[in-house]
C-alpha positions in Angstrom: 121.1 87.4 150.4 119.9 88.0 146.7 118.2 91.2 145.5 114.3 90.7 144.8 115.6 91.6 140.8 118.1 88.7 141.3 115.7 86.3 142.6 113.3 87.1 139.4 115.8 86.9 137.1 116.5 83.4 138.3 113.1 82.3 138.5 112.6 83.7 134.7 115.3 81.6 134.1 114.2 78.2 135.4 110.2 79.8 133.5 112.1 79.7 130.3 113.4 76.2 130.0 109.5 75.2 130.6 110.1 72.3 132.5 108.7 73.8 136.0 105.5 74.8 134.0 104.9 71.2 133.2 105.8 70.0 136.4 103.3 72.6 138.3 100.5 71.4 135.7 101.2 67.7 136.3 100.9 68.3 139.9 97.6 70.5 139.7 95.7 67.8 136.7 97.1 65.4 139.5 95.2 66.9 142.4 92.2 68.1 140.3 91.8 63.7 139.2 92.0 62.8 143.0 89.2 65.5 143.8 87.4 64.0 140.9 87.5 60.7 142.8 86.5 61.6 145.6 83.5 63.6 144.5 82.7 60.4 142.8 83.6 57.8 145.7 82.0 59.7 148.8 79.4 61.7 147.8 78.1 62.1 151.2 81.5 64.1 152.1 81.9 67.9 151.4 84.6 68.5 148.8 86.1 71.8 148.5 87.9 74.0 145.8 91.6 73.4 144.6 94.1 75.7 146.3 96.7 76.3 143.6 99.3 77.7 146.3 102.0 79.5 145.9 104.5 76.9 144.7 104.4 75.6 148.8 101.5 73.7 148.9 98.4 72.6 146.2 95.4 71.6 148.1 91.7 70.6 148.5 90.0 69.8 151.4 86.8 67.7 152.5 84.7 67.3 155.6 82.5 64.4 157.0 79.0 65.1 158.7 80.5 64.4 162.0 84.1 66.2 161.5 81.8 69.3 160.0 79.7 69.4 163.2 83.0 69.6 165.4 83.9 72.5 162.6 86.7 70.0 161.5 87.9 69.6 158.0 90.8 67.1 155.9 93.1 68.9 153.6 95.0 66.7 151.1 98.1 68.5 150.3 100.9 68.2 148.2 104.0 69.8 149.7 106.0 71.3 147.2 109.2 71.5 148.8 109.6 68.1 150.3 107.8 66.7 147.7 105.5 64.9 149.4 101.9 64.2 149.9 100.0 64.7 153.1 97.2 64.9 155.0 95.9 67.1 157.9 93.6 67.8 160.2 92.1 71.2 160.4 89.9 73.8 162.2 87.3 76.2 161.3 89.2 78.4 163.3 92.4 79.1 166.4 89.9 78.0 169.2 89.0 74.3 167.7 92.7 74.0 167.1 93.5 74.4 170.6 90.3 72.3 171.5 91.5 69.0 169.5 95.2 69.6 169.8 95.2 66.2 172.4 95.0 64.2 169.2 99.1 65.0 169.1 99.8 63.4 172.1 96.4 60.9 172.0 96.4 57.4 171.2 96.1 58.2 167.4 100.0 58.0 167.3 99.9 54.3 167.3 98.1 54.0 165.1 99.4 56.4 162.7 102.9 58.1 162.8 101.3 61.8 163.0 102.9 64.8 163.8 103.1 68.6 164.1 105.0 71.0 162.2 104.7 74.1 164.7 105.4 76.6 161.6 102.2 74.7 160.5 99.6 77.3 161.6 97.0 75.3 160.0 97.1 71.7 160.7 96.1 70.4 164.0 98.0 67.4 163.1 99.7 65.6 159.7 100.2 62.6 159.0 102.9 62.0 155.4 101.0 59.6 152.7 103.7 59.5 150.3 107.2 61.1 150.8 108.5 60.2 147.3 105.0 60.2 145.1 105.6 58.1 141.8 103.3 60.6 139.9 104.0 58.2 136.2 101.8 55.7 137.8 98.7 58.0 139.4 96.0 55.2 139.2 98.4 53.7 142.2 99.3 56.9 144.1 95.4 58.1 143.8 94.4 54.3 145.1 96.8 54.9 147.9 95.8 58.7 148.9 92.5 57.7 148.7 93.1 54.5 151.0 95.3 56.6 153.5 93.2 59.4 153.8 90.1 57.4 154.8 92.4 55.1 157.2 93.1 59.0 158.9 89.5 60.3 158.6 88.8 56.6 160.7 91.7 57.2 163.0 90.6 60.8 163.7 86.9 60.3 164.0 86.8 57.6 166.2 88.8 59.6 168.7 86.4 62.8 168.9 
């Protein structure tokens, strides 16, 4: 395994040929225009702050009247690693997770290929929007977040 000073000096590295830089701000203008549009498309829905992440995962979340009752919120997150977008549903806290948890194993699975990363302390469970984003045309991937996420919200919400 490489020392911490060898993993820096590779990271500085791959920092000086400025291409990670633009790829990072791409992703983050990215997710700042799709929380832009939904602000603007569903103002009834509580839209929180952009997490930046730490080069795992770039988020922002938003709740509905009825998934904010049940202390239930939707993260839209872009995965880093797998390069990927997704969406999840999430608890207030450990005790709601374990209280919804059935929607794994519930009928929402036919309806939507969902799943559950167990190293994924915060999701209750995922569902994958886009597994190979084309981020040079984001009019078409923000018209299809925006169209899968809602398709999830209605999945999830009729189900509680």
């Amino acid at each position: 395994m490489k020392s911490l000073n060898q993993l820096i000096h590779a990271y500085t590295a791959q920092l000086q040929q400025g291409e990670m830089q633009l790829a990072y701000r791409g992703i983050f203008d990215l997710i700042g225009k799709l929380r832009a549009r939904f602000m603007r498309n569903y103002p009834s829905h509580d839209i929180g702050s952009i997490y930046p992440g730490y080069m795992d995962m770039t988020y922002f979340s938003l709740t509905t009247e009825v998934l904010k009752a049940k202390g239930l919120k939707i993260p839209i997150v872009y995965m880093h690693e797998k390069g990927a977008f997704e969406v999840w549903l999430s608890a207030r806290n450990r005790e709601i997770v374990r209280k919804y948890g059935f929607l794994l194993n519930g009928n929402i699975a036919d309806e939507l290929p969902v799943f559950h990363d167990e190293a994924n302390q915060d999701a209750i469970i995922e569902y994958t929007i886009a597994s190979a984003p084309d981020f040079g045309n984001q009019e078409a991937l923000m018209e299809l977040i925006d169209r899968q996420v809602q398709q999830f919200i209605n999945a999830v919400s009729s189900r509680l």
